[in-house]
N, C-alpha and C positions, 0 to 999 in steps of 0.2 A: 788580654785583648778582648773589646766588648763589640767589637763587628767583625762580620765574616767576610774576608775578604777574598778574591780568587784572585788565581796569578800568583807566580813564584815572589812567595812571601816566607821570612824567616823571623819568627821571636825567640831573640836570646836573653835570655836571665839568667842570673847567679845564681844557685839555691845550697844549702848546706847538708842537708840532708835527703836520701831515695823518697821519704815519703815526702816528706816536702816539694820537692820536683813534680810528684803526682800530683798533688794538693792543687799546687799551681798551674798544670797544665788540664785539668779538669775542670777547674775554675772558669767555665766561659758556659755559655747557652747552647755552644756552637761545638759539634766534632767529627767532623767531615774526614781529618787524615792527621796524623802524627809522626813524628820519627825521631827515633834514639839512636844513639851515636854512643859507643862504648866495646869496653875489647871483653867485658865480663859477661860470660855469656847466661848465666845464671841471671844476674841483673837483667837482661834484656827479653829473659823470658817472662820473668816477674813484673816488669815494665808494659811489654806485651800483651799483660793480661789486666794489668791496672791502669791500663789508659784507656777512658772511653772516648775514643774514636772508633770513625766505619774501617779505616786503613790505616794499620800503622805498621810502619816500616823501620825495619833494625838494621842499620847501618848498611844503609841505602834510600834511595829517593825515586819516587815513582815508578819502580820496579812490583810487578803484580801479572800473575798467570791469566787472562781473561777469562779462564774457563769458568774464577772462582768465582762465590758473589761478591759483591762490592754497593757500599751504600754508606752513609751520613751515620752521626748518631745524635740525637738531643735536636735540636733544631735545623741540623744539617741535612735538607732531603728527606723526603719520606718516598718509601720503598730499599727494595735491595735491588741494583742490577746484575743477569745475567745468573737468578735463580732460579732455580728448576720449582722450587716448591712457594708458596702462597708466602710473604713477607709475615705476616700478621700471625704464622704457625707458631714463630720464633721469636721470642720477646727483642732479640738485640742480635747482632751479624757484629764480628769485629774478624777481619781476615787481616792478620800477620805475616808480614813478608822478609824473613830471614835472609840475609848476601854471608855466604857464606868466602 
């Protein structure tokens, strides 16, 4: 996808391989939010931490604590919302929201 688009939007792709998957969902200018869907929980942590978005979610959809911070990555937004400390301390925010 090469525009960011807001509003409940879904990209689905086939891919073969975990890094592959990553490959392709990083591939954009843009990383506002994410979400994985999978019963491997291992996977989803590694997932979790190899996707650059501001919010990614594992197997669930805009589900997030507000206390956390929250914010864009890459061209998505500048700042973090709802942090206590200066955005610019912290090279990158990526808050993970597990549905257990």
């Amino acid at each position: 996808m090469r525009e960011e688009i807001f509003g409940p939007c879904c990209h689905v792709r086939p891919f073969d391989t975990e890094e592959e998957a990553v490959t392709l969902a990083n591939d954009t200018p843009y990383g506002l939010a994410a979400t994985v869907w999978t019963r491997d929980v291992a996977r989803s942590f590694r997932l979790g931490a190899s996707l650059t978005a501001g919010v990614v979610w594992i197997n669930s959809w805009f589900l997030r604590d507000l206390r956390t911070p929250s914010g864009g990555a890459k061209q998505s937004g500048i700042g973090v919302r709802g942090a206590c400390i200066r955005s610019s301390s912290i090279p990158s925010w990526r808050n993970v929201c597990v549905s257990t």
